[in-house]
C-alpha positions as CSV (number, residue, x, y, z in Angstrom):
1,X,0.0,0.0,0.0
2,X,1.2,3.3,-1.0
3,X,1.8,6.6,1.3
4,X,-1.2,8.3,-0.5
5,X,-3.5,5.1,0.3
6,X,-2.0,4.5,3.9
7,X,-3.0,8.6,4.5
8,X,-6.7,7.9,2.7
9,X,-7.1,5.1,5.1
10,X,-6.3,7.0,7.8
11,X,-8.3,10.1,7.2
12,X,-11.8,8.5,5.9
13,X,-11.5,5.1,7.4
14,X,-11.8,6.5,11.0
15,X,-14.1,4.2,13.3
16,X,-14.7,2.0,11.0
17,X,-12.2,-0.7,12.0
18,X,-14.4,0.1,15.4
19,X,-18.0,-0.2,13.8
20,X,-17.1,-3.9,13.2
21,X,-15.8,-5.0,15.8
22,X,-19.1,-3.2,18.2
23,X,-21.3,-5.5,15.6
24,X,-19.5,-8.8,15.6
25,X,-19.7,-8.1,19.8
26,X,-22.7,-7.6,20.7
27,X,-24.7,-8.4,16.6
28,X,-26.2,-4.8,17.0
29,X,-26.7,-2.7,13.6
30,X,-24.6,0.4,13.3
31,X,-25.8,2.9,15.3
32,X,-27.5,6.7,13.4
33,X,-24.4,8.1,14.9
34,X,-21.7,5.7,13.0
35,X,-23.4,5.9,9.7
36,X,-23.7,9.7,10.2
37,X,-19.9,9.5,10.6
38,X,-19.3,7.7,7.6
39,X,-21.5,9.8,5.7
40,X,-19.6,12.9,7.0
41,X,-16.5,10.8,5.9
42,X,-17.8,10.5,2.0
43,X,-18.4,13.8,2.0
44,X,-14.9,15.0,2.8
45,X,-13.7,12.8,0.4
46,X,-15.7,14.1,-2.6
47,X,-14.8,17.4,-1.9
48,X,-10.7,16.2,-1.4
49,X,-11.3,15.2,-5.0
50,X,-11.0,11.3,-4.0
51,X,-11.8,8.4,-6.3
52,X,-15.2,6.6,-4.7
53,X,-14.6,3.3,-6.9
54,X,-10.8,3.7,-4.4
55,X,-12.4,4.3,-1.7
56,X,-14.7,1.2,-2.1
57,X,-11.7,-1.2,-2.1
58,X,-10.2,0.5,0.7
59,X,-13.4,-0.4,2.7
60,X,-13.3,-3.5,1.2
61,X,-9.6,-4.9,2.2
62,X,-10.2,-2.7,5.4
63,X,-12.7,-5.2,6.3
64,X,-10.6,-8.2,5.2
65,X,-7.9,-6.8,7.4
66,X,-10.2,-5.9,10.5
67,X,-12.6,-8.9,10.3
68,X,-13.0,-9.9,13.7
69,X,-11.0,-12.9,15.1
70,X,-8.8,-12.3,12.2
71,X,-8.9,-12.7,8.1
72,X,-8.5,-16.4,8.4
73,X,-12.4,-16.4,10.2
74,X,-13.3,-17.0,13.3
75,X,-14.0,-20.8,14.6
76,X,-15.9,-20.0,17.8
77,X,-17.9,-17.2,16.2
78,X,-21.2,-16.7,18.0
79,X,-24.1,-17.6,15.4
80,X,-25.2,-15.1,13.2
81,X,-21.8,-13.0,13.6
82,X,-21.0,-13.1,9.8
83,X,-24.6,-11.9,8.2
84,X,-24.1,-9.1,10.9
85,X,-20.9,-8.4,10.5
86,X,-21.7,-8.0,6.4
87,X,-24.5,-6.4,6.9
88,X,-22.9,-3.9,8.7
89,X,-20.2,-3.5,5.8
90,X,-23.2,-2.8,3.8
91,X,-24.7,0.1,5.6
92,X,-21.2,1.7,6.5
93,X,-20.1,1.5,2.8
94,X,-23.8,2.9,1.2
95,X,-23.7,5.7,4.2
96,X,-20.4,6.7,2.5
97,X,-21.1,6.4,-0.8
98,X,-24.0,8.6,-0.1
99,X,-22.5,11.3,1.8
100,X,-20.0,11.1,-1.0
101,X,-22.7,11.6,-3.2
102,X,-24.3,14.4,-1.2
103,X,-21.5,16.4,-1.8
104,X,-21.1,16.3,-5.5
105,X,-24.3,17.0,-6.0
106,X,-24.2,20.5,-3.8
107,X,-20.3,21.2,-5.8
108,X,-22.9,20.5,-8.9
109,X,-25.5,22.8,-8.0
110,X,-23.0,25.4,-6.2
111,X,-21.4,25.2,-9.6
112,X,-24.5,25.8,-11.6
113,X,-25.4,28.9,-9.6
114,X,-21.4,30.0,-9.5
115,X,-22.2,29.8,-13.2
116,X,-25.9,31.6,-13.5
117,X,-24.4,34.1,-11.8
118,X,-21.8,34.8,-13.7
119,X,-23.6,35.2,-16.6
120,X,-26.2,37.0,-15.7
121,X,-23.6,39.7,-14.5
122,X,-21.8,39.4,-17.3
123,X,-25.3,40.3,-20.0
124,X,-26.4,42.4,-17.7
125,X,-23.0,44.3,-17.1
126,X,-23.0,43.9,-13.3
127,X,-20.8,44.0,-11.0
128,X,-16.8,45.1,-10.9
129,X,-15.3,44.8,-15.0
130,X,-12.1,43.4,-13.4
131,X,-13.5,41.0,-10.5
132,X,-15.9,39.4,-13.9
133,X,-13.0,39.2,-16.2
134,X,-11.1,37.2,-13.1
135,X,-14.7,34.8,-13.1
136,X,-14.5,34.7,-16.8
137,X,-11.7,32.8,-16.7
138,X,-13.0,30.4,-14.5
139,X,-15.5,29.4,-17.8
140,X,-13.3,29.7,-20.7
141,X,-13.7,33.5,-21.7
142,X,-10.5,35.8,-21.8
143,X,-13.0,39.2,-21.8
144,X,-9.3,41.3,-22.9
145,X,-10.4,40.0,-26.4
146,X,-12.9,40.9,-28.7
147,X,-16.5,38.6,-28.7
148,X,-19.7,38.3,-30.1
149,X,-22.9,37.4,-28.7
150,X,-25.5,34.9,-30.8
151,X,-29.2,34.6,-29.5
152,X,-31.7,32.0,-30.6
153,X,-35.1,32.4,-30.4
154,X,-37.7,29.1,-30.7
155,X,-41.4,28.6,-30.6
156,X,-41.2,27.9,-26.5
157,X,-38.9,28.8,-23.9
158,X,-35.7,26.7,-23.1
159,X,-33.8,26.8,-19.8
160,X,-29.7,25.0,-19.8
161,X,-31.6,21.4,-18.8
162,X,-33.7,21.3,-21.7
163,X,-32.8,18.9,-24.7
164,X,-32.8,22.0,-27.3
165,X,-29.8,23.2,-25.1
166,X,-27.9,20.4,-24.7
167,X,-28.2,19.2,-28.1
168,X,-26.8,22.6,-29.2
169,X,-23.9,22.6,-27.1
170,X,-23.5,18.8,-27.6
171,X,-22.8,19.8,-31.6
172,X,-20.6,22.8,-30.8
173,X,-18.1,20.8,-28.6
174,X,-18.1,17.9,-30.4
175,X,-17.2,20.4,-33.2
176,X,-14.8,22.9,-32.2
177,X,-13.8,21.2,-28.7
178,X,-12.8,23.8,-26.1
179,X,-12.2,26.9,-28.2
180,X,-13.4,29.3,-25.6
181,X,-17.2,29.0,-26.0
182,X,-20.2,29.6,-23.4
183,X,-23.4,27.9,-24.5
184,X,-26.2,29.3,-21.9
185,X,-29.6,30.6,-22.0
186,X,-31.3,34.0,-20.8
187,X,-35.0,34.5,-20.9
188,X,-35.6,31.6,-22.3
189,X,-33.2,32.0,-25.3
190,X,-30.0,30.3,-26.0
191,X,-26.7,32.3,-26.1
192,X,-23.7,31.7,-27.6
193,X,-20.6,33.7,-26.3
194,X,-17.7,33.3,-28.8
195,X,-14.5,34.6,-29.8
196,X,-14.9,37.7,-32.4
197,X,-13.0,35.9,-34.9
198,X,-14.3,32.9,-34.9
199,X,-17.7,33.6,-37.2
200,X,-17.6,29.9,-37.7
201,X,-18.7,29.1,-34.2
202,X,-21.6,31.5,-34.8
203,X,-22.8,30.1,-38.3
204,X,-22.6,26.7,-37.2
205,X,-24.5,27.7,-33.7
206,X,-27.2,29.3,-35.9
207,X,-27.4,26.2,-38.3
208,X,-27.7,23.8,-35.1
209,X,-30.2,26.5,-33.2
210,X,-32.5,27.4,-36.4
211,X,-32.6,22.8,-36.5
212,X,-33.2,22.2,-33.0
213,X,-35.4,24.8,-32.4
214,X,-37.7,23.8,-35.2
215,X,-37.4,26.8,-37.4
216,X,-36.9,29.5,-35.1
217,X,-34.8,32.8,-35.9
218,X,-31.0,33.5,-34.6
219,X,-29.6,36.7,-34.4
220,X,-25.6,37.7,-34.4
221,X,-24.5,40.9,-32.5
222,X,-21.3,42.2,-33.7
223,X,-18.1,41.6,-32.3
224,X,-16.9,43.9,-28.8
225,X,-13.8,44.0,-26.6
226,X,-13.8,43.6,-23.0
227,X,-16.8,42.6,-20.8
228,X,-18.8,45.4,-21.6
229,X,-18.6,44.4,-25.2
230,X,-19.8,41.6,-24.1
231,X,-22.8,43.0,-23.2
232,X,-23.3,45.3,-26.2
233,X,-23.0,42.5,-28.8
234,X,-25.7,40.6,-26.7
235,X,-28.0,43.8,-26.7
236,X,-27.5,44.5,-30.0
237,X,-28.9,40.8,-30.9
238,X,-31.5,41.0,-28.9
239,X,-32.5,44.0,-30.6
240,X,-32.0,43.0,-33.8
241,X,-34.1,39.8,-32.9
242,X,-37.0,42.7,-32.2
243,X,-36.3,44.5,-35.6
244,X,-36.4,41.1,-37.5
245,X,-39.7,40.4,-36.1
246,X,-41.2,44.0,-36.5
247,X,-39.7,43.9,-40.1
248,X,-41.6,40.4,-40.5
249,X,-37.9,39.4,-42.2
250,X,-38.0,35.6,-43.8
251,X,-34.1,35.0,-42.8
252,X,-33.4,32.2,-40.6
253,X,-30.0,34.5,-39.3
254,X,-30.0,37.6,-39.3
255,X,-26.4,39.8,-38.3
256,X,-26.7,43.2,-36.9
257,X,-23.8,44.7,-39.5
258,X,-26.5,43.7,-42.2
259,X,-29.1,46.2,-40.7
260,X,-27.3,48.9,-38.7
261,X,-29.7,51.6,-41.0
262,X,-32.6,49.8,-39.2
263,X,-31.4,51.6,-35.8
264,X,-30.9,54.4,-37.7
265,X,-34.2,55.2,-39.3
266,X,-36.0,54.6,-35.8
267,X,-33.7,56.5,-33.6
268,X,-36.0,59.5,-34.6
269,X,-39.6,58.3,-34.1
270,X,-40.9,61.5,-34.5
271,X,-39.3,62.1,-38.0
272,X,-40.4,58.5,-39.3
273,X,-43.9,58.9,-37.9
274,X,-43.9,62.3,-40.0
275,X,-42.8,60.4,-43.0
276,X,-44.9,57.7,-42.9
277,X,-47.9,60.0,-42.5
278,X,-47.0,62.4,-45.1
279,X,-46.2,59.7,-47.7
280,X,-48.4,56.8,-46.8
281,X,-50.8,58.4,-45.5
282,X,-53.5,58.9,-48.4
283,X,-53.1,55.1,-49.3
284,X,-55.9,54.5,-46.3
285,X,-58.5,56.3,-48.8
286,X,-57.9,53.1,-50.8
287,X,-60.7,50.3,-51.0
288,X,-59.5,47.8,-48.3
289,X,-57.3,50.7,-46.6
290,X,-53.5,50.8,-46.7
291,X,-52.3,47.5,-45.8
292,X,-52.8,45.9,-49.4
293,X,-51.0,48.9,-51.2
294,X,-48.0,48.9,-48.6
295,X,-47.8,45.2,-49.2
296,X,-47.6,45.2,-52.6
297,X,-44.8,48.5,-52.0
298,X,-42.9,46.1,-49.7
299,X,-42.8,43.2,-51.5
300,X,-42.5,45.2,-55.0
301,X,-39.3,46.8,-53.3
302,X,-38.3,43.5,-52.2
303,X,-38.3,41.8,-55.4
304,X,-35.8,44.4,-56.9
305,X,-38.9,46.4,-58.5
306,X,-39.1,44.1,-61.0
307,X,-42.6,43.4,-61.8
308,X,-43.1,40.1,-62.7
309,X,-41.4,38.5,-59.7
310,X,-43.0,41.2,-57.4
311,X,-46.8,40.0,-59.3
312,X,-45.7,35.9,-59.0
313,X,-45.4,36.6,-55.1
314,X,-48.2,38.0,-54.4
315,X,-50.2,35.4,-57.0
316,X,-51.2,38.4,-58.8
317,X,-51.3,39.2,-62.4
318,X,-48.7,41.6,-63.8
319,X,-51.6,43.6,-65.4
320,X,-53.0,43.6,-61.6
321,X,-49.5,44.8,-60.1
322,X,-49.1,47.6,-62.5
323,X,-52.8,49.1,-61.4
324,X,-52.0,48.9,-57.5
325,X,-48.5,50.5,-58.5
326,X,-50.9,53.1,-60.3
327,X,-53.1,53.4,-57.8
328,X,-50.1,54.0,-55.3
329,X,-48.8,56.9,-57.8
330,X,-52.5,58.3,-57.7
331,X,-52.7,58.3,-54.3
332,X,-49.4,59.1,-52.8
333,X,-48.0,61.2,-56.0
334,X,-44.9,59.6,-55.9
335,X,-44.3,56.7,-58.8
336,X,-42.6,53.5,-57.5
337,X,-40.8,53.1,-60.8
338,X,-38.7,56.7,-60.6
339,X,-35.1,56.5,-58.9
340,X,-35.8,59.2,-57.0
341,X,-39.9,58.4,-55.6
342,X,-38.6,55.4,-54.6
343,X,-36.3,56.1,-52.1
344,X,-38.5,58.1,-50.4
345,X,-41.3,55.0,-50.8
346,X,-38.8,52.8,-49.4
347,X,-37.5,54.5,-46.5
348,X,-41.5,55.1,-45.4
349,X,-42.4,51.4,-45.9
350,X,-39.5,50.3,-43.7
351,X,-40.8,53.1,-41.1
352,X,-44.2,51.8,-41.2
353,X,-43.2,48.2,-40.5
354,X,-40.7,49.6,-37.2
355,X,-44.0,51.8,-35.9
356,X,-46.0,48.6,-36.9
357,X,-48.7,51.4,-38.9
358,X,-50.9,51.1,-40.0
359,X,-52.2,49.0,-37.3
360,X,-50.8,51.3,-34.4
361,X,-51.6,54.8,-34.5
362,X,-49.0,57.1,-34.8
């Protein structure tokens, strides 16, 4: 037996030796005391970092060793002095195993909150920048360096048990291994926290999201330095999650750098709730109201105002385009066909859709 055994014996094999030999005695069970002790004795060991399948065979050849009247048996045994005695290795061995047990499962759950917490300070921006970057390192971040935030957003909410997550994370280790990535979730989203170069991470987290979330959208913030970049990119998903829903985008993925003009347009509500007005105003005199004509705008613009792929999308005929384009020009006096209308047609239908007009007044 080794030094490093001889000092495990020593340290969480206390009283046991004893437990035995009070059994074999007197055939009594081990008292709530004893098996308290040995439970206090797996829990010291679990936190020491111990092997339990070690500890186990310790037990074990401690028993051989201590078996009373000596390992070669005992011939004047009293009856029943055995099924004690192994009974009683039973109960002291489970009463460690389970105090052993006991504490991994509070170093898991102190973990998990050690975690929760982390991250909730770190999207949120809490608490001291140089005390988080410290924690960061403690999950695989280096916050000196730049990252980007990816959000997912599914039909239901997920939580970091649910299946969704840990298929997720499942695929991006199995992946990319440990390349400084922090799968999580946040009000009921999942978040990816990776490097600022690494946009493969992100695309393949959005490819595994958009699959396991059964179609739902993923947005990429842009990359930051330092922990409150960190927050920023994460912000400026989320909000480009909001845009992409007010917008009623079709993308899967959508990246904030693609629709920075989006912020723009709405920083001004005011300004975009004049526009809107002013240029899209009259199309409510319309039969139907507005919402047909700014359709047929939207998707007209969106189909690179080329008529016949604007009229196969909205099942129309072309002849049937070309009047609601007329009937827009009639209304609005500004032509969807001239360079210089249709700026000014554009910018309004993209205002309309961020003030969500007109089904909110503005």
């Amino acid at each position: 037996m080794t030094d490093l055994q001889t000092e495990q014996r020593e340290t969480y094999l206390t009283g046991y030796a004893e437990i035995l030999a009070g059994v074999a005695d007197t055939g009594r069970r081990p008292t709530r005391d004893e098996l308290e002790g040995r439970r206090l004795s797996g829990e010291q060991a679990a936190e020491s970092g111990q092997s339990l399948r070690t500890l186990v065979r310790l037990h074990l050849d401690a028993t051989r060793t201590s078996w009373p009247g000596g390992a070669e048996g005992t011939s004047g045994a009293a009856p029943g002095t055995t099924d004690s005695v192994l009974a009683a290795v039973a109960q002291a061995v489970d009463a460690f195993a389970e105090g052993y047990e006991r504490a991994q499962r509070l170093a898991v759950r102190q973990e998990e909150a050690a975690r929760r917490e982390f991250i909730d300070d770190l999207l949120y921006g809490r608490s001291d920048l140089g005390r988080l970057a410290e924690r960061a390192e403690r999950f695989g971040l280096v916050l000196s360096q730049a990252h980007a935030v990816a959000v997912a957003q599914g039909p239901t909410a997920y939580d970091d048990t649910d299946p969704v997550t840990r298929i997720v994370e499942t695929a991006l280790i199995s992946r990319f291994g440990d390349r400084r990535i922090l799968i999580t979730t946040k009000n009921g989203q999942l978040v990816c926290i990776a490097p600022g170069d690494a946009d493969d991470i992100l695309a393949f987290f959005a490819k595994q999201a958009y699959a396991a979330t059964d179609g739902g959208r993923v947005a990429v913030g842009r990359p930051r330095t330092g922990a409150g970049g960190v927050v920023h990119s994460y912000e400026e998903a989320l909000s480009t999650l909001e845009l992409a829903d007010r917008l009623e985008l079709d993308e899967p993925v959508v990246r904030a750098a693609d629709m920075l003009v989006y912020p723009v347009l709405a920083r001004d509500r005011q300004a975009m709730s004049d526009l809107v007005l002013s240029v899209l105003g009259p199309l409510r005199e319309a039969r139907g109201g507005a919402e047909p004509l700014l359709e047929t705008l939207e998707v007209y613009f969106d189909s690179g105002c080329t008529a016949a792929e604007a009229a196969r999308r909205l099942s129309l005929s072309v002849r049937a385009l070309t009047y609601r384009l007329d009937r827009i020009h009639q209304l609005t006096g500004a032509d969807p066909a001239d360079p210089v209308h249709r700026y000014t047609l554009q910018t309004a239908v993209i205002g309309s859709r961020l003030l969500d007009w007109p089904a909110q007044e503005i």
